[in-house]
C-alpha positions as a Markdown table, in Angstrom:
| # | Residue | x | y | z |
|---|---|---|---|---|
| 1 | Unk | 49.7 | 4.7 | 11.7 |
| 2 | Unk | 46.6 | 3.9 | 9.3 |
| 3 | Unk | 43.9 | 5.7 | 9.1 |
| 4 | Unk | 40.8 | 4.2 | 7.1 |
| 5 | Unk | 38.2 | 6.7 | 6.4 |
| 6 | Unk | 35.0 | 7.0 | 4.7 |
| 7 | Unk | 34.2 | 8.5 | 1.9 |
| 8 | Unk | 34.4 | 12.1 | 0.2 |
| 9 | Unk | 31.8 | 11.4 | -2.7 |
| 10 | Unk | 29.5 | 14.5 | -1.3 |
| 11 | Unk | 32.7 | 16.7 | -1.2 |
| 12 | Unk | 32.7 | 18.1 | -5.0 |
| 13 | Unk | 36.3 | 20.0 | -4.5 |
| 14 | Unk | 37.3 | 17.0 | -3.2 |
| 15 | Unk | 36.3 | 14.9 | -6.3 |
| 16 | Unk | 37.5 | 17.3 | -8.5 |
| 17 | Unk | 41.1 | 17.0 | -7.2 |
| 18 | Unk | 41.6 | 13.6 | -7.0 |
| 19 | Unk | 39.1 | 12.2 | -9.7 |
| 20 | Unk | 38.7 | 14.9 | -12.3 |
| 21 | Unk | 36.2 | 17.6 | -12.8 |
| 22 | Unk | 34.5 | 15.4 | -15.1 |
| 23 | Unk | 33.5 | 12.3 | -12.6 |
| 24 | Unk | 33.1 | 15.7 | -9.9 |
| 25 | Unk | 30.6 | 17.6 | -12.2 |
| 26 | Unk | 28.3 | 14.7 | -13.4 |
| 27 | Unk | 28.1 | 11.8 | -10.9 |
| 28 | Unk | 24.8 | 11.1 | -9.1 |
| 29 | Unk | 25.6 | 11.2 | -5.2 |
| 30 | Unk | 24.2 | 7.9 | -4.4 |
| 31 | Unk | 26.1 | 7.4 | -1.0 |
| 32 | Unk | 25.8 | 9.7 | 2.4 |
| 33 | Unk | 25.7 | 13.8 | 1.8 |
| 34 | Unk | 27.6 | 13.7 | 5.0 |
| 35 | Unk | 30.4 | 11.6 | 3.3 |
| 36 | Unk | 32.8 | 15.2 | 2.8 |
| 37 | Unk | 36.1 | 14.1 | 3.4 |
| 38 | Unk | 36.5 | 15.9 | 6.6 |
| 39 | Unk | 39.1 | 12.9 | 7.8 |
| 40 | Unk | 40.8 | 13.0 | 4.9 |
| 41 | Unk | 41.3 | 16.9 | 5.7 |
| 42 | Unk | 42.0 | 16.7 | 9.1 |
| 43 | Unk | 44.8 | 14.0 | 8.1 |
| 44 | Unk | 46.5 | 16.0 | 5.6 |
| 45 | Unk | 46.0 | 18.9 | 7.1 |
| 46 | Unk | 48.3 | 17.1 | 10.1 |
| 47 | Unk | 50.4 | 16.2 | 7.3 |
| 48 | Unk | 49.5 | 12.4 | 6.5 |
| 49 | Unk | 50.0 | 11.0 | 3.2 |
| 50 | Unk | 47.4 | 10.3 | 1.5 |
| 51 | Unk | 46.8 | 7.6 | -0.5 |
| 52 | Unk | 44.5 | 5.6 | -3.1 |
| 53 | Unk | 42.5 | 8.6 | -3.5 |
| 54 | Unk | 42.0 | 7.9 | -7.5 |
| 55 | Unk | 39.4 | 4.8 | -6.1 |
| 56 | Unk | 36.1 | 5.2 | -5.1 |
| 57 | Unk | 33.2 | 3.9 | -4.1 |
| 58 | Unk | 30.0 | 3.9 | -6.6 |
| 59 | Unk | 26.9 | 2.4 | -7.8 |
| 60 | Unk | 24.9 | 1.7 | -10.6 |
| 61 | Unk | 22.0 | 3.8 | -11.3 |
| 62 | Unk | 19.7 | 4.4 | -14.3 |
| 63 | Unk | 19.5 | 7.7 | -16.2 |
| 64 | Unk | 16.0 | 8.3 | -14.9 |
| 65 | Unk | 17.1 | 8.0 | -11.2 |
| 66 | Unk | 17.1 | 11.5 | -9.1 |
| 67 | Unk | 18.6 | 11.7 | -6.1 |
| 68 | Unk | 16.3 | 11.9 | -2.5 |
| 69 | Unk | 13.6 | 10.1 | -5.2 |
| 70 | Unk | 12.1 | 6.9 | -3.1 |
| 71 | Unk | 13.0 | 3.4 | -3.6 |
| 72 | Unk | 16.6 | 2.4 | -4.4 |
| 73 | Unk | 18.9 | 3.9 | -7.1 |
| 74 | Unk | 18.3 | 2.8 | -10.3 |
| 75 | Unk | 19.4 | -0.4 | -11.8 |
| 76 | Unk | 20.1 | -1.7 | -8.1 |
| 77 | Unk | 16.4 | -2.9 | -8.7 |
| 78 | Unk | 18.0 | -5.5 | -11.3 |
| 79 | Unk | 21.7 | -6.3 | -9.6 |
| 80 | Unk | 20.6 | -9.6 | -8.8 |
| 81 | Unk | 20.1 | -10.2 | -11.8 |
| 82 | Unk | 23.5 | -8.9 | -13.0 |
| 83 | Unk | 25.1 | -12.2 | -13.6 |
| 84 | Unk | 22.1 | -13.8 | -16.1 |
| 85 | Unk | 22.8 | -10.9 | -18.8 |
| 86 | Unk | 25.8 | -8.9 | -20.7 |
| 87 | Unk | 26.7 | -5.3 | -20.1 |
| 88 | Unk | 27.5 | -3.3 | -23.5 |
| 89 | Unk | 28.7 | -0.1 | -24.1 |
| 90 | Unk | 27.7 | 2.9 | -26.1 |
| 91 | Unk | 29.6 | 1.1 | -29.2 |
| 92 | Unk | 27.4 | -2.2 | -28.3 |
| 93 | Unk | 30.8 | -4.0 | -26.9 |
| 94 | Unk | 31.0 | -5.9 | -23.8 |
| 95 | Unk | 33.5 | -4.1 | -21.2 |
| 96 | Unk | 33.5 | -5.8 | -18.2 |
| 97 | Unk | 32.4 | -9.5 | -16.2 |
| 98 | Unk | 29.0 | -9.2 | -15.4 |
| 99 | Unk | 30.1 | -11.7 | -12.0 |
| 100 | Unk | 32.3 | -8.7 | -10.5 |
| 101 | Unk | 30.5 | -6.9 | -7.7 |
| 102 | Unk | 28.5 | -4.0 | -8.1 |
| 103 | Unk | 31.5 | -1.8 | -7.3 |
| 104 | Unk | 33.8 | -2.8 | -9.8 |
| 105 | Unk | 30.8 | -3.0 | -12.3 |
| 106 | Unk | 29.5 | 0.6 | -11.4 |
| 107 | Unk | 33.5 | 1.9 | -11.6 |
| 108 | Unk | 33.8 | -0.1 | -15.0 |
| 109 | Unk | 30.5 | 2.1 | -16.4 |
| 110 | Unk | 32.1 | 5.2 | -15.2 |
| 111 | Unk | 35.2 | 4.3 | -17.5 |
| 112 | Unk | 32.8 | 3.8 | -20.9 |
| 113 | Unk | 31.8 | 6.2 | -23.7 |
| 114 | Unk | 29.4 | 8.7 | -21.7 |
| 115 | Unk | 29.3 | 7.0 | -18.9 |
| 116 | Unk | 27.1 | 4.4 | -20.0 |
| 117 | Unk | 25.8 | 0.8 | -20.3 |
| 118 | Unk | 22.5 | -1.1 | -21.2 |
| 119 | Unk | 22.2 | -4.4 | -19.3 |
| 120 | Unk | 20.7 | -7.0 | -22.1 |
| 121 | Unk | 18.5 | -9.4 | -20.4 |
| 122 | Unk | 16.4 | -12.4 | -22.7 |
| 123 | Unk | 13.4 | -13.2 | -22.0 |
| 124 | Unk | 14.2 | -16.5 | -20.4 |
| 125 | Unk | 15.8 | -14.2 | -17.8 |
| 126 | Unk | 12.6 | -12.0 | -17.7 |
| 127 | Unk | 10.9 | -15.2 | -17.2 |
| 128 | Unk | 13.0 | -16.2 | -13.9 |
| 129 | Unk | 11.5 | -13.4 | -12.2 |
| 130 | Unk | 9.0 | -11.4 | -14.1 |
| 131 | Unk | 7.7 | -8.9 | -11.1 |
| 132 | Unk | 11.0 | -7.7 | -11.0 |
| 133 | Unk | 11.9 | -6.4 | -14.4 |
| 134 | Unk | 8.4 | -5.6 | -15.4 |
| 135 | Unk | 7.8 | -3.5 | -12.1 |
| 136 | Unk | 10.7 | -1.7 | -12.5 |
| 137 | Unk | 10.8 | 1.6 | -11.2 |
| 138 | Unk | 10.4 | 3.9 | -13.0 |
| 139 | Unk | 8.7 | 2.6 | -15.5 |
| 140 | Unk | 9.6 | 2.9 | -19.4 |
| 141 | Unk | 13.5 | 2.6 | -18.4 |
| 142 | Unk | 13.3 | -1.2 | -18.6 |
| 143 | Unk | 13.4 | -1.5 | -22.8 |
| 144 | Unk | 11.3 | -4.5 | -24.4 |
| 145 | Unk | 12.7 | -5.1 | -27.8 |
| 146 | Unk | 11.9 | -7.9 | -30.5 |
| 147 | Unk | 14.7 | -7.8 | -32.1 |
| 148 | Unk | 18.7 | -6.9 | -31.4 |
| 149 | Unk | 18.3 | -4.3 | -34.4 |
| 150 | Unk | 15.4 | -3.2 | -32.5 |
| 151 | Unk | 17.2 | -2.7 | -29.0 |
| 152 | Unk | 20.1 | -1.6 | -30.3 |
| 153 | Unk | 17.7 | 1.7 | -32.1 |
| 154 | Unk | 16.8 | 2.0 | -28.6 |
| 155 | Unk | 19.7 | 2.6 | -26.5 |
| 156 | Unk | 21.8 | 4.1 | -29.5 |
| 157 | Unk | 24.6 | 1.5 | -30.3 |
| 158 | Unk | 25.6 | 0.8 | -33.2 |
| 159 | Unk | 23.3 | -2.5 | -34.7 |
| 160 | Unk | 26.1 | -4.6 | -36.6 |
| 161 | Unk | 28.2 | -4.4 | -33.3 |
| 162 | Unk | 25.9 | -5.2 | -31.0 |
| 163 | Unk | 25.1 | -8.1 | -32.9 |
| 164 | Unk | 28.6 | -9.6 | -33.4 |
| 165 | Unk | 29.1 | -8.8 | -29.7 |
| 166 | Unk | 26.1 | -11.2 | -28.6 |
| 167 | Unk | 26.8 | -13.8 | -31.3 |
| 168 | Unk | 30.5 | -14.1 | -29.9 |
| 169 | Unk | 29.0 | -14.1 | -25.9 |
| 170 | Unk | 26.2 | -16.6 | -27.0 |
| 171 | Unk | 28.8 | -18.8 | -28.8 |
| 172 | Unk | 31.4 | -18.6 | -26.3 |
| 173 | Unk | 28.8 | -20.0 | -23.2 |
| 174 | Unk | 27.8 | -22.3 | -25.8 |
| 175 | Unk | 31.0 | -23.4 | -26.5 |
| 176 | Unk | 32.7 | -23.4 | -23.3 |
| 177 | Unk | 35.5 | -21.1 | -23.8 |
| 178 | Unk | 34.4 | -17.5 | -22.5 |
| 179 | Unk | 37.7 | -17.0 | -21.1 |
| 180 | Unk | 39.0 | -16.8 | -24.7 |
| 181 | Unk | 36.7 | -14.0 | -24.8 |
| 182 | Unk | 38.1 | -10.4 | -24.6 |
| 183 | Unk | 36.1 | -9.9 | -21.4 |
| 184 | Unk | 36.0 | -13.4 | -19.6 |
């Protein structure tokens, strides 16, 4: 017998167990507060195995976002436009294909330096649909920046890396060959 459940991302003993304390103490709850795990109790406390519970299910959201706040959570805003620009981490490095879906992404966030990312965005991409990334909500959390040394001041990564991250991206599309890149 298989039993597919929901989730237990509101269910912080839960998290703790099978994710660590670390994912348990500082996510956001982004899904259902009624998402406790009480299947996943019931079956083991009948004496089902349990399985896959090291994988969850999460989303992207911005450092500004609190939860119960109206509107949706964070960079959700910008998801569409996920696949036009390049994630980098807290050491300005690329970490993951910006085509996955927003699962994978958000999972592959949780797995960097502080549990962060800056989505860089040009302004040709700003251009495509301006409403969107200048409305953003809430405002000041989308960064404007003339420069790469500029940005990277802004979201703390390291300038020379960032750099030498989007000179390899930019010369890899131009090129052809992103799969040759360490992140395809």
């Amino acid at each position: 017998v298989v039993l597919a459940m929901g989730g237990f991302q509101a269910n912080e003993e839960m998290l703790t167990r099978y994710l660590g304390a670390d994912l348990a103490h500082s996510r956001r709850l982004v899904g259902s507060p009624y998402s406790t795990g009480d299947g996943h109790l019931l079956a083991d406390a009948a004496g089902a195995k349990l399985v896959n519970m090291d994988q969850f299910h999460c989303s992207q959201a911005d450092g500004n976002w609190v939860p119960g706040t109206a509107g949706r959570p964070g960079i959700n805003q910008l998801m569409s436009l996920n696949n036009y620009g390049i994630f980098v981490n807290r050491q300005g490095r690329r970490f993951v294909d910006e085509s996955m879906a927003g699962d994978s992404v958000a999972c592959s966030i949780w797995g960097q330096p502080h549990h962060e990312a800056t989505l860089i965005l040009d302004e040709s991409i700003r251009a495509m649909d301006p409403a969107k990334v200048d409305g953003y909500i809430p405002q000041g959390t989308v960064i404007k920046a003339n420069s790469l040394k500029e940005l990277a001041q802004a979201v703390g990564c390291p300038y020379l890396e960032l750099e030498r991250t989007v000179e390899e991206f930019n010369a890899a599309v131009r090129d052809g060959v992103t799969l040759g890149l360490d992140v395809p």
